[in-house]
Each structure stands twice: as structure tokens, then as C-alpha cells.
SETOR-886429 format. One record per atom (N, C-alpha, C): residue number from 1; residue in three letters; chain; atom name; x, y, z. Coordinates in nm, 2 decimals, decimal comma, always signed. Each point is the difference from the previous one (the first is absolute). Layout:
// SETOR-886429
(NUM; "ALA"; "A"; "CA"; (X; Y; Z))
...
END
This chain:
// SETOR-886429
(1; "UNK"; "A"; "N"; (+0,17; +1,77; +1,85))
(1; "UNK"; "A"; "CA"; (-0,10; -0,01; -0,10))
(1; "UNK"; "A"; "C"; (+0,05; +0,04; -0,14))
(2; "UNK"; "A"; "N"; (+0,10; +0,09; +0,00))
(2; "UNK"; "A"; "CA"; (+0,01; +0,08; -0,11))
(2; "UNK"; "A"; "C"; (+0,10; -0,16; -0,05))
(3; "UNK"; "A"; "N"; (+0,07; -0,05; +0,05))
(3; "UNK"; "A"; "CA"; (+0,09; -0,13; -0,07))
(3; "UNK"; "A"; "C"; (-0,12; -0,11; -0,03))
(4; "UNK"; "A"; "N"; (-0,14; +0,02; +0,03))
(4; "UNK"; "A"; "CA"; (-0,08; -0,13; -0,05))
(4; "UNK"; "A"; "C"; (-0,01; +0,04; -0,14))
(5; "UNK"; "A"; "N"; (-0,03; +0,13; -0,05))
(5; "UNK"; "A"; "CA"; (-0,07; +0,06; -0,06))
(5; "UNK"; "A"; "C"; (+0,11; +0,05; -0,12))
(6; "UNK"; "A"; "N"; (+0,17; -0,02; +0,08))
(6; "UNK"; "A"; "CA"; (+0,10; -0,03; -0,13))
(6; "UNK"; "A"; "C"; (-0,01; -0,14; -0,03))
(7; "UNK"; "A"; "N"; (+0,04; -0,09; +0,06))
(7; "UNK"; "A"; "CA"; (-0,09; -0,15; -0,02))
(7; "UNK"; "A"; "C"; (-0,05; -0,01; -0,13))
(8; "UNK"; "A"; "N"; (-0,17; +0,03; +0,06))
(8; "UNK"; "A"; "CA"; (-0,08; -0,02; -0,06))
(8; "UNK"; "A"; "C"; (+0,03; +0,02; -0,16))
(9; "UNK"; "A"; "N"; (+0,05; +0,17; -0,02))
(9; "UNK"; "A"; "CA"; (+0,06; +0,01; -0,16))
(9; "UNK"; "A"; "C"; (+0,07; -0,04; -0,03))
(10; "UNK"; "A"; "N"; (+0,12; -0,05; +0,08))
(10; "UNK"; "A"; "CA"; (+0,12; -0,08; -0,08))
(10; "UNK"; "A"; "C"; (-0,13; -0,16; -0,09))
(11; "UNK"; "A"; "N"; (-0,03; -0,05; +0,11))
(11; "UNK"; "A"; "CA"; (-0,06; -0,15; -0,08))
(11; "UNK"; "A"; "C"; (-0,11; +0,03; -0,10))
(12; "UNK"; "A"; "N"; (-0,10; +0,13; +0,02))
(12; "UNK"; "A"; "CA"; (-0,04; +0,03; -0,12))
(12; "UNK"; "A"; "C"; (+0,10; +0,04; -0,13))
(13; "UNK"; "A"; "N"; (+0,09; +0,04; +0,04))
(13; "UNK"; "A"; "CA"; (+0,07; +0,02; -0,15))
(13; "UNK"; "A"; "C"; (+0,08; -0,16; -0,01))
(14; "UNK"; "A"; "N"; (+0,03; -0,07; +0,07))
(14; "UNK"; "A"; "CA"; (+0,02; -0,12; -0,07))
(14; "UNK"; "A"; "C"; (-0,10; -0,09; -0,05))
(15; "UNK"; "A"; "N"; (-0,14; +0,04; +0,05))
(15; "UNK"; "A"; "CA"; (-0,08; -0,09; -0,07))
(15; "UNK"; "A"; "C"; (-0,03; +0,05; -0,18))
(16; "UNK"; "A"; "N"; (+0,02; +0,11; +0,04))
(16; "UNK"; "A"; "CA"; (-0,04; +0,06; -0,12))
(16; "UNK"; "A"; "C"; (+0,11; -0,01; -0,10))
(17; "UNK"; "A"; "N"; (+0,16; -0,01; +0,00))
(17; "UNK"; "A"; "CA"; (+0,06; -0,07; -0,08))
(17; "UNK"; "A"; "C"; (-0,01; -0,15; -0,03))
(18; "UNK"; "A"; "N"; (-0,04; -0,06; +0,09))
(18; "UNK"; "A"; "CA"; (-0,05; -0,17; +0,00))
(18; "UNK"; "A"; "C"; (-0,13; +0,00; -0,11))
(19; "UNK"; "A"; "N"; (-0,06; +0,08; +0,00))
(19; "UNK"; "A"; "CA"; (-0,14; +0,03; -0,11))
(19; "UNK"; "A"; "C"; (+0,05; +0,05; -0,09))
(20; "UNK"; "A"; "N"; (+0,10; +0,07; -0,07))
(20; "UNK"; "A"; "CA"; (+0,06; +0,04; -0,07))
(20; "UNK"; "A"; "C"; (+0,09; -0,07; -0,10))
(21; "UNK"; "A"; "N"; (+0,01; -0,14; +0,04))
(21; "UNK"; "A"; "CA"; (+0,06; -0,10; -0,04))
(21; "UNK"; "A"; "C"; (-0,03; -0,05; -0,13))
(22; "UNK"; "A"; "N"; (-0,10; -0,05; -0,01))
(22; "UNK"; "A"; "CA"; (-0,07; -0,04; -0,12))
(22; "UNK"; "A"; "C"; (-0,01; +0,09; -0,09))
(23; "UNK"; "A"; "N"; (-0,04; +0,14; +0,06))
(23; "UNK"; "A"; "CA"; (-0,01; +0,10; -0,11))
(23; "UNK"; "A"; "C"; (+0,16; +0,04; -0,07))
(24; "UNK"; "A"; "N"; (+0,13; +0,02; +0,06))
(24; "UNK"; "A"; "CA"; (+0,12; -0,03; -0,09))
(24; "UNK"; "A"; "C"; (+0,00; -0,09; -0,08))
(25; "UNK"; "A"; "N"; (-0,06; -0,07; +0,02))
(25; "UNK"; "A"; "CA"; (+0,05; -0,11; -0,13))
(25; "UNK"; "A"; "C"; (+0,14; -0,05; -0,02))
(26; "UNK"; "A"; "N"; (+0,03; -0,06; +0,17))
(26; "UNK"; "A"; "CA"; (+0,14; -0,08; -0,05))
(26; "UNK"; "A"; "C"; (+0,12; +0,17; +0,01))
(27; "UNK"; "A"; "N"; (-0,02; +0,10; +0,07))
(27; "UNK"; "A"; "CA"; (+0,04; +0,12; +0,03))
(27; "UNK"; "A"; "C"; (+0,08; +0,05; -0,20))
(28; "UNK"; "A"; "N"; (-0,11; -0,02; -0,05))
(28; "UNK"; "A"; "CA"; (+0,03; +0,03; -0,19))
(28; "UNK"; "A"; "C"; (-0,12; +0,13; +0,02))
(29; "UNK"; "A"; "N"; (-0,07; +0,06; +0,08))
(29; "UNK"; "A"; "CA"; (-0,06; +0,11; -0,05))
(29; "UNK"; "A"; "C"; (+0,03; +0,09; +0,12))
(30; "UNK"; "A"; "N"; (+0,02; +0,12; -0,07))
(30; "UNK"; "A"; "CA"; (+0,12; +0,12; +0,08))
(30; "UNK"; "A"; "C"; (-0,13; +0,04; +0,17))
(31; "UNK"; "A"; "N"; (-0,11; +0,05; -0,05))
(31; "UNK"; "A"; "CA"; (-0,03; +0,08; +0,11))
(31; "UNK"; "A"; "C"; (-0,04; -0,10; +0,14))
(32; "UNK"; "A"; "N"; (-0,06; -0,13; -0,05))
(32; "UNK"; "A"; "CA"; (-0,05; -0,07; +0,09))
(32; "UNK"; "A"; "C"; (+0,10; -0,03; +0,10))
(33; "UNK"; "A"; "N"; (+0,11; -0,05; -0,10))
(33; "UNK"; "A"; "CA"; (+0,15; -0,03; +0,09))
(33; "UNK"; "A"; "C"; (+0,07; +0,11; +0,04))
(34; "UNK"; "A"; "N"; (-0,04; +0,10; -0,02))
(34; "UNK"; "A"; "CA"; (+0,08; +0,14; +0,11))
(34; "UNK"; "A"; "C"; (-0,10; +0,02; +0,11))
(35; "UNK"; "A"; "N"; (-0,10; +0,00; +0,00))
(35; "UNK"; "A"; "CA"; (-0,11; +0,04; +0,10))
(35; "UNK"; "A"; "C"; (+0,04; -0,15; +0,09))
(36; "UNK"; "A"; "N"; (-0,02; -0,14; -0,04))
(36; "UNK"; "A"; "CA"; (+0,05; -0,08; +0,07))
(36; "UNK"; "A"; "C"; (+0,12; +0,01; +0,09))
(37; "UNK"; "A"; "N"; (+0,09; +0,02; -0,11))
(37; "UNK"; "A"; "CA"; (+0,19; +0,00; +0,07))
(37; "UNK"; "A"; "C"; (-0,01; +0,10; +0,13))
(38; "UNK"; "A"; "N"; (-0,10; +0,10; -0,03))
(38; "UNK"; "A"; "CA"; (+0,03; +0,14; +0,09))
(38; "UNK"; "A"; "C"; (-0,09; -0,02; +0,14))
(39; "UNK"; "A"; "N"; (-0,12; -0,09; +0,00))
(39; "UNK"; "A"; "CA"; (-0,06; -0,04; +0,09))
(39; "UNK"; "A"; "C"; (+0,05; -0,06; +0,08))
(40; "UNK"; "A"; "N"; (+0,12; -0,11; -0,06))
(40; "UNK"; "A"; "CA"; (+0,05; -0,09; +0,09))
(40; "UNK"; "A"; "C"; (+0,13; +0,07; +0,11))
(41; "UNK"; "A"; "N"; (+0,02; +0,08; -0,12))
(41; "UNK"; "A"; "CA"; (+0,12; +0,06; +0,06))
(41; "UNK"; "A"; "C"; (-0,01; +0,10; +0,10))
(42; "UNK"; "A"; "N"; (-0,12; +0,07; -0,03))
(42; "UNK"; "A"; "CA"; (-0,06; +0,12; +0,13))
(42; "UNK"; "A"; "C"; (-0,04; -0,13; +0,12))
(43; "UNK"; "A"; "N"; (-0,08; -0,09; -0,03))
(43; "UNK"; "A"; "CA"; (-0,04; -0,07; +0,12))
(43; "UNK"; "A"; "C"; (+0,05; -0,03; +0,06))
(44; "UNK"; "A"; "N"; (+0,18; -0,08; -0,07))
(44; "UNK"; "A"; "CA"; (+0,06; -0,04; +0,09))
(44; "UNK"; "A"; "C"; (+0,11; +0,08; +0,09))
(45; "UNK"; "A"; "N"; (+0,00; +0,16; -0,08))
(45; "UNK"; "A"; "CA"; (+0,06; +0,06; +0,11))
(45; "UNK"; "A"; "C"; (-0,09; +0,01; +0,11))
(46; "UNK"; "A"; "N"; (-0,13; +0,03; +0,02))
(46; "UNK"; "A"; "CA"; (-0,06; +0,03; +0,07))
(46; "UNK"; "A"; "C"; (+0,01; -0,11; +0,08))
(47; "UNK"; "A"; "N"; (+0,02; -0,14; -0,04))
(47; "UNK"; "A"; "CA"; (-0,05; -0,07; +0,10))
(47; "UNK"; "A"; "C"; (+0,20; -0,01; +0,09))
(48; "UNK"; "A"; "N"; (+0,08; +0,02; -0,05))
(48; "UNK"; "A"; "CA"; (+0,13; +0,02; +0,10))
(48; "UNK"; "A"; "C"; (-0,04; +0,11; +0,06))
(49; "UNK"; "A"; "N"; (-0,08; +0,12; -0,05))
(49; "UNK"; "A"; "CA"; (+0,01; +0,09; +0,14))
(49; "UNK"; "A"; "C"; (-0,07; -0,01; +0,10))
(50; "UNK"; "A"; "N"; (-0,13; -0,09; -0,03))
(50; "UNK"; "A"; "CA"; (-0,07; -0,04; +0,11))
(50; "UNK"; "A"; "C"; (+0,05; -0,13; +0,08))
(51; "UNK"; "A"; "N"; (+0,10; -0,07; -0,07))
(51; "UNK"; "A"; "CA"; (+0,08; -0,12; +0,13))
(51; "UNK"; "A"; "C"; (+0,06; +0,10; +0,09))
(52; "UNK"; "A"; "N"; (+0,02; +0,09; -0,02))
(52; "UNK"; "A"; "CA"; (+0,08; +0,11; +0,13))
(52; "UNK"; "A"; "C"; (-0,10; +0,00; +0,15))
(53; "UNK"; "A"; "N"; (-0,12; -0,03; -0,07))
(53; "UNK"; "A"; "CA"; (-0,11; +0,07; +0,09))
(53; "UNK"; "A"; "C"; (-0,09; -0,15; +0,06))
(54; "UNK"; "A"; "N"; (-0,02; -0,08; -0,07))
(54; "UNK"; "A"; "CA"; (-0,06; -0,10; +0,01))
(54; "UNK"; "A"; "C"; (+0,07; -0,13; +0,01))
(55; "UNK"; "A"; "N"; (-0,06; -0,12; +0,06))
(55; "UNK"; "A"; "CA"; (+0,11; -0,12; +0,01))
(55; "UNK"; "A"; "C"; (-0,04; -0,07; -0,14))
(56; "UNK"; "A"; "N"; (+0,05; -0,05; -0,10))
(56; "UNK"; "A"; "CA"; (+0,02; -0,08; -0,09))
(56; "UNK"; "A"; "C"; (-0,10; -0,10; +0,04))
(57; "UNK"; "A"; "N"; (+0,00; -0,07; +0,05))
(57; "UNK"; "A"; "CA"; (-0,14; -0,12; +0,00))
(57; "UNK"; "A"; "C"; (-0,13; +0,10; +0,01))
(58; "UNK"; "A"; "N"; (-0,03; +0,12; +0,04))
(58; "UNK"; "A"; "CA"; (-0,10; +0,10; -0,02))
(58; "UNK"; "A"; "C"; (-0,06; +0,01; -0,13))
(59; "UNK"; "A"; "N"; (+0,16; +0,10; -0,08))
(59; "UNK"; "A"; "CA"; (-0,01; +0,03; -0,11))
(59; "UNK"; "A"; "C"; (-0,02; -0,10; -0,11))
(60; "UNK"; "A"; "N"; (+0,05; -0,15; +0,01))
(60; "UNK"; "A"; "CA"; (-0,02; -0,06; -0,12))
(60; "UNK"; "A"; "C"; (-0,11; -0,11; +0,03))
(61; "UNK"; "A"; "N"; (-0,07; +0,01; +0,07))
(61; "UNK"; "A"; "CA"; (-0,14; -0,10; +0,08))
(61; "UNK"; "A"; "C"; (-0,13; +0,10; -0,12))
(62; "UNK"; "A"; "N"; (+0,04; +0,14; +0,05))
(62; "UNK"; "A"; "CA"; (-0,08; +0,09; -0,07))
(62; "UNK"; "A"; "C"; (+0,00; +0,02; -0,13))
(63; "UNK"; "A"; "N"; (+0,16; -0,01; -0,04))
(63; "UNK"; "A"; "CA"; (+0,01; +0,02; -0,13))
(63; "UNK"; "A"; "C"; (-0,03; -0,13; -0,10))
(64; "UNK"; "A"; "N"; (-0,01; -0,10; +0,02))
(64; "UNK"; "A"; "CA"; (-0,01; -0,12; -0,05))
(64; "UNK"; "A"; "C"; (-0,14; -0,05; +0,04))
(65; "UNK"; "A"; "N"; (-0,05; +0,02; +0,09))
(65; "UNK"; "A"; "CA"; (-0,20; -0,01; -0,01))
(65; "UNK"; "A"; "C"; (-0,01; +0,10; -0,06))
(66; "UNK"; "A"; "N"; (+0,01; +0,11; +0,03))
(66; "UNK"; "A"; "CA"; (-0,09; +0,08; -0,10))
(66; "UNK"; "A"; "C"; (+0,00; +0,01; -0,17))
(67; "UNK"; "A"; "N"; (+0,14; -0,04; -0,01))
(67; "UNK"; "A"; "CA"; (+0,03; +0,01; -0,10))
(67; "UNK"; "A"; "C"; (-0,03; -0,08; -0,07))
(68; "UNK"; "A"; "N"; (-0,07; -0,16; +0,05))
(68; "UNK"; "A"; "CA"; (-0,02; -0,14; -0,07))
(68; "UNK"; "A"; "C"; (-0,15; +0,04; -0,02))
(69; "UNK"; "A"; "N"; (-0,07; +0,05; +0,08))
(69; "UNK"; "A"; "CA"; (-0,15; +0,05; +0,04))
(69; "UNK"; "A"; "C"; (-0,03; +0,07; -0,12))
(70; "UNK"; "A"; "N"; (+0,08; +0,14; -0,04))
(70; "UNK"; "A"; "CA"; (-0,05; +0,09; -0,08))
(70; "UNK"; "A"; "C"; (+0,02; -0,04; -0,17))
(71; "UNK"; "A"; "N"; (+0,12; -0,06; +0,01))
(71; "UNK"; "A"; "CA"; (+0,03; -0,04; -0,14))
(71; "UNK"; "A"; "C"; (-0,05; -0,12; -0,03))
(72; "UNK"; "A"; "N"; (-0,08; -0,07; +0,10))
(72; "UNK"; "A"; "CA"; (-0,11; -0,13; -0,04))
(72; "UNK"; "A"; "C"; (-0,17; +0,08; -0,03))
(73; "UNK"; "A"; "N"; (+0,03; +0,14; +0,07))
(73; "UNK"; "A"; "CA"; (-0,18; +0,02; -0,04))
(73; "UNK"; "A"; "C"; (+0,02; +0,08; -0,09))
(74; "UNK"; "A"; "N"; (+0,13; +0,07; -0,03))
(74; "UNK"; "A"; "CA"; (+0,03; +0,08; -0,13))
(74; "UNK"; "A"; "C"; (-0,02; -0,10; -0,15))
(75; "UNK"; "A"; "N"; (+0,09; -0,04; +0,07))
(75; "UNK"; "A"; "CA"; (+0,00; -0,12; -0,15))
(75; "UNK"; "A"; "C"; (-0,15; -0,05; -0,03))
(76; "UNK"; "A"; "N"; (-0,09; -0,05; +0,10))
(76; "UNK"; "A"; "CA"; (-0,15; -0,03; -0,04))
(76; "UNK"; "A"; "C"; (-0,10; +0,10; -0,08))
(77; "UNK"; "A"; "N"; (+0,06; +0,13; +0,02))
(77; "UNK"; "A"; "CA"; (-0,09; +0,12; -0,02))
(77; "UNK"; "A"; "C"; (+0,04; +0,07; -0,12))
(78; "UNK"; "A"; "N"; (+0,19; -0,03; -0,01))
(78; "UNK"; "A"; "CA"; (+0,02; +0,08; -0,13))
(78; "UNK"; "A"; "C"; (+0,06; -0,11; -0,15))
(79; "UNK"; "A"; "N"; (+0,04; -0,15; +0,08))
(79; "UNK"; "A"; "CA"; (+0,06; -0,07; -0,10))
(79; "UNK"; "A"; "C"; (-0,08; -0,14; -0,04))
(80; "UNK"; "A"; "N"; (-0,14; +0,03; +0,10))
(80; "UNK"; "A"; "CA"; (-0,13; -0,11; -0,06))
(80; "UNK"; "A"; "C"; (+0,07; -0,14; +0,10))
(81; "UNK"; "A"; "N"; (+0,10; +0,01; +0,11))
(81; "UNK"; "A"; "CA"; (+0,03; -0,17; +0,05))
(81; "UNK"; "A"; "C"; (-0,08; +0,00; +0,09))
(82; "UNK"; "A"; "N"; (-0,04; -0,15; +0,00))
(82; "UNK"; "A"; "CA"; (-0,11; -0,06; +0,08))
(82; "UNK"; "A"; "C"; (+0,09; -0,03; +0,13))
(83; "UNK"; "A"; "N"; (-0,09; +0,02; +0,11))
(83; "UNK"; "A"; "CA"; (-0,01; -0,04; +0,12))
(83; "UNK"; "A"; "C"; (-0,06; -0,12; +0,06))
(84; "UNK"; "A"; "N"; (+0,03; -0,13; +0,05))
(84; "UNK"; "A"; "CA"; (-0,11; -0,05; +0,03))
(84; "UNK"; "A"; "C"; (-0,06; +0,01; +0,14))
(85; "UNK"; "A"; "N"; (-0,06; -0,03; +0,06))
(85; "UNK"; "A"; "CA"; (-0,06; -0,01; +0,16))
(85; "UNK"; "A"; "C"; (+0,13; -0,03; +0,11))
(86; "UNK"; "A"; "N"; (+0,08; -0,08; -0,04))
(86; "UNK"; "A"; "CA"; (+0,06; -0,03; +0,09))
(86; "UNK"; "A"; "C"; (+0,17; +0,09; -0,02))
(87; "UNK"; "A"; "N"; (+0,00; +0,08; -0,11))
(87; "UNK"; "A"; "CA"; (+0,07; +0,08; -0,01))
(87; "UNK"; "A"; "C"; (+0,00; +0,16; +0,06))
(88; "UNK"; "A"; "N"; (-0,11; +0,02; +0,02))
(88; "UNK"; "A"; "CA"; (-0,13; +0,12; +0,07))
(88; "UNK"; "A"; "C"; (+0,03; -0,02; +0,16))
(89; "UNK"; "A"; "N"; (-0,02; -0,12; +0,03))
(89; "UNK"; "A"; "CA"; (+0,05; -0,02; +0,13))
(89; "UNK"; "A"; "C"; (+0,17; -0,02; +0,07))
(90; "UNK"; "A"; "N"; (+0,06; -0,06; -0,10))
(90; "UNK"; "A"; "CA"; (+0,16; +0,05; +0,04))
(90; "UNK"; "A"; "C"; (+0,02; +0,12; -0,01))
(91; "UNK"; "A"; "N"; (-0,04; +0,12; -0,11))
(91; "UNK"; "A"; "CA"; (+0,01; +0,13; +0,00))
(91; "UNK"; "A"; "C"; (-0,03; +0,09; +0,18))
(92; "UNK"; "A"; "N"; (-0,13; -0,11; +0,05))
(92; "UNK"; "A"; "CA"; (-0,06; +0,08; +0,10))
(92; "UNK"; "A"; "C"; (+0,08; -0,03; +0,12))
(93; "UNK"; "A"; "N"; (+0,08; -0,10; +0,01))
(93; "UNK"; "A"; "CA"; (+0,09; -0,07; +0,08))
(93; "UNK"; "A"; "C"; (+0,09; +0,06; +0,00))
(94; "UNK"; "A"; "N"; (+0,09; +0,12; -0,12))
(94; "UNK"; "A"; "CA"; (+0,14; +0,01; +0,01))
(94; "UNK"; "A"; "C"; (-0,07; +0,14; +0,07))
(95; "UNK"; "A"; "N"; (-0,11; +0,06; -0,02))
(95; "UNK"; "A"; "CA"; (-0,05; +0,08; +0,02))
(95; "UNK"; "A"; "C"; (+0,08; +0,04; +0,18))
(96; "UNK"; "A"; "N"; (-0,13; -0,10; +0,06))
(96; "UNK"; "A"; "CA"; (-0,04; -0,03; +0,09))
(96; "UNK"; "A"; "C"; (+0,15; -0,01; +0,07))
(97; "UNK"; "A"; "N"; (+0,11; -0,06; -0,05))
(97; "UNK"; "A"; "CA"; (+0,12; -0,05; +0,08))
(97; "UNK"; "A"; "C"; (+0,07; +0,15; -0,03))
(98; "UNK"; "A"; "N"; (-0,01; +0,08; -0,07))
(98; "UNK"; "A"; "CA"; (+0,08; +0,13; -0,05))
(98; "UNK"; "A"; "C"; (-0,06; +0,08; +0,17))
(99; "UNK"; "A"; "N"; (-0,12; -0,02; -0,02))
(99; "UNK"; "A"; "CA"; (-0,05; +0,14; +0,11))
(99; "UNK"; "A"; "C"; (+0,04; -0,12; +0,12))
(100; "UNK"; "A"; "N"; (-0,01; -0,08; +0,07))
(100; "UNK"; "A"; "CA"; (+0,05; -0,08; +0,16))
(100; "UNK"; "A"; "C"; (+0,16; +0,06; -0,02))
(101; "UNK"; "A"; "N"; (+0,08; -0,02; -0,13))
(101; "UNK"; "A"; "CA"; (+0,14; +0,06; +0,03))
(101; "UNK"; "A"; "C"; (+0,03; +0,10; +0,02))
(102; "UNK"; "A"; "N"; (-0,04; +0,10; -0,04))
(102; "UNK"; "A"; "CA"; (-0,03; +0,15; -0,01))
(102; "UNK"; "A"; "C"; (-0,11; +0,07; +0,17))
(103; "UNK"; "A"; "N"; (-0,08; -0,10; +0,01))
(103; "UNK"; "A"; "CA"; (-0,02; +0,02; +0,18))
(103; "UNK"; "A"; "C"; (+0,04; -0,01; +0,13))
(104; "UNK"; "A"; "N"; (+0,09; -0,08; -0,05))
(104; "UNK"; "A"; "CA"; (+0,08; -0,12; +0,09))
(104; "UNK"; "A"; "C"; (+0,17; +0,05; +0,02))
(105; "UNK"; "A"; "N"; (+0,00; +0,09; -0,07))
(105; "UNK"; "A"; "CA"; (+0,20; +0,01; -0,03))
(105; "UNK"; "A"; "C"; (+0,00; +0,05; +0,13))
(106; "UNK"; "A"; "N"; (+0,13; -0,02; +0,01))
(106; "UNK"; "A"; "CA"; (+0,05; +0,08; +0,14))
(106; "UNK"; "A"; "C"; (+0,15; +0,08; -0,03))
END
């Protein structure tokens, strides 16, 4: 449990440098681009220490739904982009295919 729950923070801190993007401006403003660079870089140690533990089609099934999931509802909530219906429902699809891979691993 305790490697779901490193997981889980590694792709939070990459989404949150992925949201962080726009706010550098082209990485020309200091803090946005250090809080970014350091996210990516904490995340992705985190995510080699969790391939120790986890099989790779686990880790990046998870990390790449969730990751497309959060920084599509982020983006709607903090950068004003529209969603349309049928974009709401691929969201709920990668969803849906993240948790069958994650129940299913062996």
C-alpha cells in the first residue's frame, strides 16, 4: 500500500509541474520554473524507486490516466479550458481502464 501512496505523490507532483507550465512563461520567470523543475525531478525519482516495487505497465497505466484526468480537470478549473461531452467521457474511460489495470495486475 505504502508504494500506491508513493505513486500516487510522484504523479501528483508531475501534474503539478505540467500546471506550472504556463505560469513560467516559456521557463523566463524564476519561481514558477524552480517549483516546476523540482517537481519533475522529485517525481521522477520517486517514480524509479517505485519500478523496484511495481511492474512498469502498472506504474505508467496509473501514471499517465491519472495524470491526463487531473491536468484536464485542473486545467478546466484553474486555466478557464473547455471540456466538451465527449471529452468528459474519454476522461471517464482512461479512468475506468487505469482502475481494470490496477485490479487485474498479477
Amino acid at each position: 500500500m505504502n508504494t500506491y501512496i508513493t505513486l500516487f505523490f510522484a504523479i501528483s507532483l508531475e501534474v503539478l509541474g505540467t500546471m506550472l507550465l504556463p505560469a513560467s512563461q516559456n521557463f523566463s520567470k524564476f519561481v514558477p520554473t524552480f517549483i516546476l523543475l523540482a517537481s519533475y525531478g522529485l517525481s521522477f525519482y520517486l517514480l524509479a524507486v517505485i519500478s523496484q516495487k511495481l511492474s512498469l505497465a502498472i506504474i505508467y497505466a496509473s501514471w499517465s490516466g491519472l495524470g491526463i484526468f487531473s491536468i484536464a480537470i485542473l486545467s478546466y478549473i484553474f486555466y478557464k479550458q473547455t471540456l466538451n461531452w465527449q471529452s468528459i467521457v474519454g476522461l471517464f474511460v482512461i479512468v475506468a481502464g487505469v482502475t481494470l489495470v490496477n485490479l487485474y495486475r498479477t
